[in-house]
C-alpha positions in Angstrom: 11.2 11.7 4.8 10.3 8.1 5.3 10.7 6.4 8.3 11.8 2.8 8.1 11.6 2.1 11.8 7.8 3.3 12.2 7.4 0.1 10.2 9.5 -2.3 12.1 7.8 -1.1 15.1 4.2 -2.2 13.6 5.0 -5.3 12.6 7.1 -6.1 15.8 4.3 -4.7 18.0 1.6 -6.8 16.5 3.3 -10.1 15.9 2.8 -10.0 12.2 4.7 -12.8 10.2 6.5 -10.5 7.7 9.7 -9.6 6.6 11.7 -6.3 5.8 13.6 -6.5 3.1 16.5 -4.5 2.3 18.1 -3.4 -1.4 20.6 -1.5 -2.4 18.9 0.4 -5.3 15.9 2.4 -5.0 12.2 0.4 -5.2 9.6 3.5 -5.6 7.6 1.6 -8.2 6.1 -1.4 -9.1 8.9 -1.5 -11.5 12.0 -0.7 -9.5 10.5 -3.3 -6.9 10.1 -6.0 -9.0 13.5 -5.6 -10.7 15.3 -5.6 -7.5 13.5 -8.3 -5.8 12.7 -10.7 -8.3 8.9 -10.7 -7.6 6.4 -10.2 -10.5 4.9 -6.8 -10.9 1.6 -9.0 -9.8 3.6 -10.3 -6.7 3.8 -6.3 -5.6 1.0 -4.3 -3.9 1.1 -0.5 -4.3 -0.4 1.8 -1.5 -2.1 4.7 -3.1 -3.4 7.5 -0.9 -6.8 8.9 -2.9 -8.6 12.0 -1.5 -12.9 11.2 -1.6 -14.7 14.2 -1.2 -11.2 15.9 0.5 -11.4 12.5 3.1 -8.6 10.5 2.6 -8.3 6.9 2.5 -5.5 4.1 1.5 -6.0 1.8 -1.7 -4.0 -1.3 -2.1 -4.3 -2.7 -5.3 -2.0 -5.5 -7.3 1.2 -3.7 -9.1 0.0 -4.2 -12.7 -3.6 -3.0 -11.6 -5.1 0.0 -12.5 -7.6 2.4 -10.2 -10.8 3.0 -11.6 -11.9 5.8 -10.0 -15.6 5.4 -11.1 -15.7 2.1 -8.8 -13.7 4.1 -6.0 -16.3 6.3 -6.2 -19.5 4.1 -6.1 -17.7 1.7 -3.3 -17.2 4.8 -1.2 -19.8 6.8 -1.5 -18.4 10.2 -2.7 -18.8 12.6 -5.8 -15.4 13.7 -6.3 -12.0 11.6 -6.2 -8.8 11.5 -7.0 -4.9 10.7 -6.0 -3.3 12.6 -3.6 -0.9 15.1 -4.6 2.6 13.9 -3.6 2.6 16.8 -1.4 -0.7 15.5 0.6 0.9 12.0 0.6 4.0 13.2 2.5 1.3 15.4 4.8 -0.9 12.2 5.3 1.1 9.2 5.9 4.6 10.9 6.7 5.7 9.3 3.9 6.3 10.2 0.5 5.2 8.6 -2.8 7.0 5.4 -3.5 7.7 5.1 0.6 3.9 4.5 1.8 3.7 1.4 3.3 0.2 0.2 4.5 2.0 -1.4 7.6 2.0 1.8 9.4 -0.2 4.0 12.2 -0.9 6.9 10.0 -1.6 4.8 6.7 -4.1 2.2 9.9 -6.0 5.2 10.5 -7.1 5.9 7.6 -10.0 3.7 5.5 -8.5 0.9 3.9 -9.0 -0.7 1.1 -8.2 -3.5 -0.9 -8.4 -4.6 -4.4 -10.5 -8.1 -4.5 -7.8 -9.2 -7.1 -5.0 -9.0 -4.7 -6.9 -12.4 -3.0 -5.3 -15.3 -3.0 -1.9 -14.4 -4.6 0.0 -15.7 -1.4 3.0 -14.3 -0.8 3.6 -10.4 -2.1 5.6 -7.3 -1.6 4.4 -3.9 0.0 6.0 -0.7 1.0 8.7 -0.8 3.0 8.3 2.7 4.7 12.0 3.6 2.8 13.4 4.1 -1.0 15.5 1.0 -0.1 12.9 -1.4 1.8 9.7 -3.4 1.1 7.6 -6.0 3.2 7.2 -9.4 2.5 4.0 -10.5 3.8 1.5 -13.1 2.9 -1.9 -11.4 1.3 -4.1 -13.6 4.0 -1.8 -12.1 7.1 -2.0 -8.7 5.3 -6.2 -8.9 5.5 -6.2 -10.4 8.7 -3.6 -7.8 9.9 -5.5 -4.3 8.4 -9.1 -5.7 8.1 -9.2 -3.6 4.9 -12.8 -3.3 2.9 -12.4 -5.6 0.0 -13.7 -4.3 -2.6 -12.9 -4.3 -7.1 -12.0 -0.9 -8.1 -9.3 -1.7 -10.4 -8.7 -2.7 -14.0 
């Protein structure tokens, strides 16, 4: 399902200083990613797609991070929330879980948000839009790209 050049075209169209990287085993986790690239699990940002009051929206948080869906909820005003099924994921972003990259038009549309412990850890990996890819992008060009909310809903 995922689309590898609907991220390549993002990033090209916008003049963002990142960098695809390729690998030859699967990266669908934190874990998988950090094995094959050599980053920390710290060093990778996962994309979660979480459904607030059936309104979806796009959570980046740090790879050893954990959502706290009480602070999800406060930050964004709902009652009810939870993570998208993997079915909802593939009919939201395109993309299915372990593909979602936040450098994309479907996952820009939606609200972003970002973990506040994500700041300042320079250079990280995201979703690559592929089993086989990730981004390599700066946390500062990834802020100033998305203009995410910034908010501290993780543990």
């Amino acid at each position: 399902m995922g689309d590898l050049g609907k991220v390549v075209k993002f990033i090209s169209c916008r003049g963002i200083k990142a960098e695809v990287m390729y690998f030859k085993s699967k990266v669908t986790s934190v874990r998988t990613a950090s094995k094959a690239s050599g980053f920390p699990e710290e060093k990778i940002l996962k994309t979660l797609i979480v459904l607030g009051d059936n309104k979806p929206y796009a959570v980046i948080l740090p790879g050893e991070r954990k959502l706290d869906f009480e602070k999800l909820r406060d930050k964004i005003g709902v009652r009810e929330c939870r993570l998208a099924t993997p079915r909802e994921v593939e009919e939201i972003t395109g993309f299915r879980p372990g593909e979602v990259s936040p450098l994309t038009e479907e996952v820009g549309k939606l609200t972003l948000l970002i973990d506040s412990s994500a700041l300042g850890r320079g250079e990280v990996l995201v979703g690559g839009g592929s089993n086989y890819a990730l981004v390599k992008i700066s946390v500062d060009e990834l802020v100033k790209t998305l203009n995410p909310l910034v908010v501290d809903v993780s543990y």
